[in-house]
N, C-alpha and C positions, 0 to 999 in steps of 0.2 A: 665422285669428286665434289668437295664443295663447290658451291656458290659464292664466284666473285662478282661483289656489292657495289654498285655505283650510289649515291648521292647527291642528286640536279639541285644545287639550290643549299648555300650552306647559311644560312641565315641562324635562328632560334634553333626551328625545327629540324632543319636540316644539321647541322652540327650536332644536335645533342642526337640525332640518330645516327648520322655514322659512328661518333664516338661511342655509342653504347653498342651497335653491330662490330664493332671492333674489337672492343673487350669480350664479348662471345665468341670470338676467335676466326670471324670472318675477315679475307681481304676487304678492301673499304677505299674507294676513290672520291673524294668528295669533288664535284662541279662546280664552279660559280664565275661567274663573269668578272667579278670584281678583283681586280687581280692584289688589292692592298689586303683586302679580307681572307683572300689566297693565302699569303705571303702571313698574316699574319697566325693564320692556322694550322698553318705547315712549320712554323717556328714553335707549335705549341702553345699559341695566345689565344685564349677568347678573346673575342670584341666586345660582348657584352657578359654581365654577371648573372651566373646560375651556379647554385650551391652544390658543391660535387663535380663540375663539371670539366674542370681545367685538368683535372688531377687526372682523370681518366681520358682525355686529349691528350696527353702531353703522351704516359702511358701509350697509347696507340703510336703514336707519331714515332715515337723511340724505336718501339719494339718493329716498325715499320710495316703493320698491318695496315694502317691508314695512311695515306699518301693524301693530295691537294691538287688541282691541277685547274687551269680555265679552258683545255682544251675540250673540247666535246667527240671530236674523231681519236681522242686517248680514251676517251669514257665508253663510246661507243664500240671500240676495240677488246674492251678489258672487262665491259659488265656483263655478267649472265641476267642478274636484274639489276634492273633500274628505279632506282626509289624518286619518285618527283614532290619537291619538297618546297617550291618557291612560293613566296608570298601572294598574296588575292586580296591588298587593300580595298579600300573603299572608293568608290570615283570620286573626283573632286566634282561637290554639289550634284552628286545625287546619293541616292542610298546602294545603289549597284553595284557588285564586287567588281575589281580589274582584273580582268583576267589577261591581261596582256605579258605578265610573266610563265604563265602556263602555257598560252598559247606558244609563244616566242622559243619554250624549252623545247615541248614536243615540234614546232618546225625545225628547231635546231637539230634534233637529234635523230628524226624517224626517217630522214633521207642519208644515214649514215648505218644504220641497223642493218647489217650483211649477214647475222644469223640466227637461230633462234633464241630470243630471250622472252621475256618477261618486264614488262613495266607497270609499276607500280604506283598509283597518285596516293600521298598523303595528303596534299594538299588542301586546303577547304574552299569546297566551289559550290555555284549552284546547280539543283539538281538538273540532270540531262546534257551537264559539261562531259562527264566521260565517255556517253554515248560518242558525240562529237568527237571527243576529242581521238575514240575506237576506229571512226572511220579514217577521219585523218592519219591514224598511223597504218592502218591496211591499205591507203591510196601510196602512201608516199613511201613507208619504208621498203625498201630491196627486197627483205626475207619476210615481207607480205604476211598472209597472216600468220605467220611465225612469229611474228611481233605481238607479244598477247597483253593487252590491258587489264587490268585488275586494280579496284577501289579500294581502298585500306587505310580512312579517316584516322586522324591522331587524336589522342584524347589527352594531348599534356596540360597539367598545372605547370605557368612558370611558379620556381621556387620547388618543383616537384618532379622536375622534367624527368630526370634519371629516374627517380621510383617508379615514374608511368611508364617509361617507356622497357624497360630491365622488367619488370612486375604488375602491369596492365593489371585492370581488372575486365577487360575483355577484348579480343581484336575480333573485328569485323572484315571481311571480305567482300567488295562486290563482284561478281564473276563472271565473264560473260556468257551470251547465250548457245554461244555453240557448244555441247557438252563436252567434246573434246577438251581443245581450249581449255573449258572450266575447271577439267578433272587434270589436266597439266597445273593449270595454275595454283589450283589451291595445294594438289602436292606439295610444289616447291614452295608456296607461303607456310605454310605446314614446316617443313626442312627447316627453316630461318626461324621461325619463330618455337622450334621444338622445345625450348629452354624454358618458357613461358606457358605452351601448355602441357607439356609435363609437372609445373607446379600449382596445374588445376587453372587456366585462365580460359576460358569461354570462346573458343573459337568458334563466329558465327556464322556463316555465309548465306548470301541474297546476289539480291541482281545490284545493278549499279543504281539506278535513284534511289532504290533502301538504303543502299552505303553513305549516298552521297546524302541523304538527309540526317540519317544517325545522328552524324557530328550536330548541323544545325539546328535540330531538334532539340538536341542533348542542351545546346547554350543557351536556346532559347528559353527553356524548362528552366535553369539554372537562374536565367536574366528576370524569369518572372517570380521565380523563388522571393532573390532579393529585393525586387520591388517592391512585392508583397508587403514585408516586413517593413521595408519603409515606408509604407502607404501605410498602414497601423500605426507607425511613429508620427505619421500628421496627425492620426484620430486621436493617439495618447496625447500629443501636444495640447490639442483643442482640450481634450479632456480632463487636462491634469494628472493621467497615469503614467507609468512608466514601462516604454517601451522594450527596455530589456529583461523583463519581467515577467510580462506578455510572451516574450520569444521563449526563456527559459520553462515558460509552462506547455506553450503550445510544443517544445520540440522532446516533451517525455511523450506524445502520444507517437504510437510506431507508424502512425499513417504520414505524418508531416516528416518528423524527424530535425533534429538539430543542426544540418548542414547548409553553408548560405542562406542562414535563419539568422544573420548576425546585422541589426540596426544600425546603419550610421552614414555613410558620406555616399555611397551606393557603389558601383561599379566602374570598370574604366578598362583600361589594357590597351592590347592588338585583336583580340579576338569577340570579347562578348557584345559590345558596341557594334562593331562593323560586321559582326556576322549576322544578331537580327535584324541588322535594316538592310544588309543585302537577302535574307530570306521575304524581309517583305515584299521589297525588289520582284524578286522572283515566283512568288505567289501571283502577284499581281501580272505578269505575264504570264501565267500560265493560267491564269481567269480564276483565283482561289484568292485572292488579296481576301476578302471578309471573313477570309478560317485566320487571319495573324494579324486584324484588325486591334487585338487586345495589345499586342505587341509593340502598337505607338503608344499605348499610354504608360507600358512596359518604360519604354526608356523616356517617353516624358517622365514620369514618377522619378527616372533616376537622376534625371538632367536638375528637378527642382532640389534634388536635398541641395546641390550646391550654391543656389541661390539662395534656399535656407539657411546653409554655413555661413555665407556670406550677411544675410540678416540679421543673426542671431549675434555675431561679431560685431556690425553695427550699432545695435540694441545696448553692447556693454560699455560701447563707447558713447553714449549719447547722444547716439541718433548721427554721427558722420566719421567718416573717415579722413578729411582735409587735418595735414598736421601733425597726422597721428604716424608712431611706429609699433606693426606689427610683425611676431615671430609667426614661421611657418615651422612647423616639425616634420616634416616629409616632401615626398614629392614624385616619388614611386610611384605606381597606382596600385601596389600592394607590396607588403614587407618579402623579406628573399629575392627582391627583382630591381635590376637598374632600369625597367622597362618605364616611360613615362609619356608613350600614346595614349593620349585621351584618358587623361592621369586626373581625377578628381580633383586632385594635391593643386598641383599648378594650376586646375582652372580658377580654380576659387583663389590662389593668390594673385593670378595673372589680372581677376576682377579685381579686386581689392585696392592692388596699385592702381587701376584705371581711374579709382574713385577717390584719388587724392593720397593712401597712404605712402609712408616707406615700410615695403615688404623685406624682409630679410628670409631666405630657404636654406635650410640644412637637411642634410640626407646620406646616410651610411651611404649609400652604393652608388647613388642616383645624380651627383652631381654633376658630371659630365654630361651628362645626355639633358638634365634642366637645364644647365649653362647654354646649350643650343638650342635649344625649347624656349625659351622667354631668357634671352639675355637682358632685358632691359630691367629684370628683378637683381635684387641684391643675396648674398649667397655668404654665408656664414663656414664659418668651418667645426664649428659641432654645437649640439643644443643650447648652452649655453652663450656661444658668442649670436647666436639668430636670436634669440629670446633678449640679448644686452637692450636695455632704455626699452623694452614693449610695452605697451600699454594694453598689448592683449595678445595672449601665445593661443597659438592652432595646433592641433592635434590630427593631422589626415592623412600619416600612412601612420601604423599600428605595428612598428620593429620596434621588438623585446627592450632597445635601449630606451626609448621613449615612455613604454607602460611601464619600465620600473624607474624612472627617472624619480628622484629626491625631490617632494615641493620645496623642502626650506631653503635648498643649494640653489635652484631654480626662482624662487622668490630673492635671493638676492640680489642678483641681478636686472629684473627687470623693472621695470617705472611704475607699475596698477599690476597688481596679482587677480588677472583676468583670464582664465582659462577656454576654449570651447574646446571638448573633446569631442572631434568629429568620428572617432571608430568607438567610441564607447567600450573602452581599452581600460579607462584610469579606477581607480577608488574613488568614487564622489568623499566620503566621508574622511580617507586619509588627507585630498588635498583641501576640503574646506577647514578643516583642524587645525592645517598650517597656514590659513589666513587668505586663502583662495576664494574669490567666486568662481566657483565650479559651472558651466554649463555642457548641457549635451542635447544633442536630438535627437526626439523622442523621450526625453525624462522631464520631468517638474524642476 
């Protein structure tokens, strides 16, 4: 008999896994508290944008494999596994994940567990959350330890959510210690995911802190990648080189490689931010902080390119911003995403307007969510009306509409054909020819 799928937690991650468990032809109950994001799920709406991903919602919801519900004693009646999928922010003023949405599911749900199933954390937490979180569902669930925990980190790109999760390039298992158990659980993960390793995907399995650091490790690796490369774009600044030049050489040797080797405004999101400063967090209590020491200057490094953007834009305006209006071309905190947490985009315009100008923001996807994010900026309704009267247009999400945008159509309308391209996205040569000053960081 197949396995009928619960999913705690319809959020990013949560939605775009039960919709893609659904499409593989499992029953599918998504959870979530929130009963508008319910309602809007179950009518076949995302709430936020991921490319591909509505079409195979709706799909689900039609066909009636996927259902929606806020009940948790319907979940807890109906799932053989349980995928836990709620968010793990940051605390406000500290660097420490919150765990008070994982906490909260598994109370919810492990004193309604009447028989054997299987639960599953995707979640991202710190290491020695699922130990805890193993006993708690052996103290409290009914069908005791029939109740089996199991670690199984997400590794989505948003903008890629569907390809990762339908076409992994590897799933991890953490499994627990008692061999039983383990040899139940990874079967049935095995089962669910058979689609995936049948097309060669790496099925890996450990204990739970291996699992549970993979993910963090993996961003961490990722966070310092980018850094990197923008630490080199300070040294090409000082030096007069040019930092994307640098990256395109350094990424033909196969030891580096070309992947988030890419120079310019740094990183942003829900995940790489708040997941290495809660792994620092977590080091540090567990008496290891000086192995992830490199990791502050990891995100210091990223925190200053946007004080950079912000300088550099300064710079072309003579030295102030009182007066002045400036176009913003994003706001994303990367292209394919309406996501705009800790979005480079808006930091650097949200500075901007503090420092006297009028900012204007335009954003394919994103606009809804900066309209809530800093309503006090002003907001365009496509490249051209954000860039109208600027005396100096930004470049800081990198969607296709923007890298091939026209300089002469563009130069029309604004007041000083003053560029900064903060994703190092543009043609320096196309738009200096159409009368631009062209800048970027990390180039001459």
């Amino acid at each position: 008999m197949a396995h009928r799928l619960t999913v705690i937690g319809t959020g990013y991650l949560g939605a775009t896994h039960a919709a893609c468990m659904a499409d593989l032809g499992f029953e599918v109950l998504g959870v979530d508290v929130d009963e508008e994001r319910i309602a809007r799920l179950a009518a076949g709406e995302l709430p936020f944008y991921e490319p591909g991903l509505e079409p195979m919602l709706r799909k689900g919801v039609e066909s009636r494999r996927l259902r929606f519900t806020s009940s948790y004693p319907e979940a807890a009646e109906f799932g053989d596994v349980h995928f836990l999928c709620v968010g793990t922010p940051q605390k406000a003023g500290e660097y420490a994940a919150d765990l008070s949405a994982v906490d909260g599911a598994i109370g919810t749900l492990a004193p309604l567990l009447r028989r054997p199933c299987l639960v599953v954390g995707k979640s991202t937490v710190p290491v020695g959350t699922a130990e805890r979180l193993a006993e708690t569902l052996a103290r409290t669930a009914p069908t005791g330890g029939d109740a089996v925990l199991v670690w199984n980190p997400e590794f989505l790109r948003e903008g890629f959510a569907v390809h990762d999760t339908l076409r992994p390039d590897r799933i991890v298992a953490g499994l627990p210690p008692d061999q039983g158990a383990a040899d139940h659980a990874e079967k049935a993960l095995r089962e669910i995911y058979r689609t995936m390793i049948a097309a060669g995907t790496p099925f890996i399995t450990c204990d739970y802190p291996t699992a549970e650091l993979v993910k963090v490790a993996a961003n961490a690796f990722l966070a310092t990648k980018i850094s990197f490369i923008n630490a080199m774009a300070e040294v090409c600044e000082a030096a007069r080189a040019d930092v994307t030049k640098l990256s395109q050489a350094l990424a033909h040797d196969d030891r580096i490689g070309g992947r988030f080797l890419g120079p310019g405004l740094g990183f942003g999101g829900g995940c790489l931010p708040k997941d290495i400063r809660a792994f620092m967090a977590r080091a540090g209590e567990l008496g290891a902080d000086q192995a992830l020491t490199f990791l502050r200057e990891v995100d210091e490094i990223n925190i200053r390119r946007r004080i950079r953007m912000v300088d550099l834009a300064r710079q072309l305006l003579g030295g102030s911003f009182a007066g002045r209006t400036v176009g913003v071309l994003g706001a994303a905190f990367k292209p394919d995403s309406d996501d705009v947490r800790d979005s480079p985009a808006l930091d650097v315009a949200a500075s901007i307007r503090a420092q006297g100008a009028k900012v204007t923001v335009y954003d394919p996807k994103a606009m809804p969510n900066a309209r809530r994010a800093q309503p006090s900026l002003e907001y365009g309704e496509s490249a051209l009306t954000a860039a109208e009267n600027a005396h100096v247009v930004l470049l800081l999400t990198e969607w296709p509409e923007f890298r091939d945008m026209d300089p002469s159509a563009l130069a029309e309308v604004v007041a000083e054909r003053n560029i900064v391209d903060g994703r190092n996205t543009l043609d320096p040569e196309r738009w200096r020819a159409a009368g631009w000053n062209y800048r970027a960081l990390g180039r001459p």
